[in-house]
C-alpha positions, 0 to 999 in steps of 0.5 A, a space after each residue: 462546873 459540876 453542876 452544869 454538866 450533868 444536865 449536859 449529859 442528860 440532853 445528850 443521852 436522849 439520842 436522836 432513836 429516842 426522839 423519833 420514838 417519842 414523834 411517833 406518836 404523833 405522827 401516828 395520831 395524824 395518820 390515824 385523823 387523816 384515815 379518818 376524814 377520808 372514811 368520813 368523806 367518802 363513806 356516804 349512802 347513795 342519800 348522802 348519809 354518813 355510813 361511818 359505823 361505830 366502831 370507826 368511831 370508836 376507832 378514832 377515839 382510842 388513836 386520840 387517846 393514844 392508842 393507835 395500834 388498836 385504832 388505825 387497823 379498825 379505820 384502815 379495815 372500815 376504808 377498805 370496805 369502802 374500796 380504797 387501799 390504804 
């Protein structure tokens, strides 16, 4: 009987605080992607060239690495820029 109650009380002190902070995340790396596509759809020279600067790019890379309080600031900074209000 022990030995199931352990793992019991293992799911029932991740608390539903923790979960959300383990969503996170990846809510945050979905924003990040969305930012993304609408500087990439929208940030375009009056020839039709794509004038998404490197480091938006590299912006990107570090939300799909994980690090989106780095990346989400760069793209929203690089849309403003562009006019939008992120």
């Amino acid at each position: 009987m022990f030995r199931f109650l352990v793992p019991l009380g293992l799911l029932m002190a991740m608390s539903p605080a923790a979960r959300a902070q383990e969503q996170a995340p990846g809510a945050d790396r979905y924003r990040c992607e969305r930012l993304y596509a609408l500087l990439e759809r929208y940030a375009r020279s009056g020839e039709g060239q794509s004038t998404v600067t490197l480091d938006a790019r590299t912006a990107l890379q570090q939300c799909r690495a994980g690090d989106t309080a780095r990346g989400i600031p760069v793209i929203e900074k690089a849309l403003r820029a562009q006019g939008f209000k992120p």
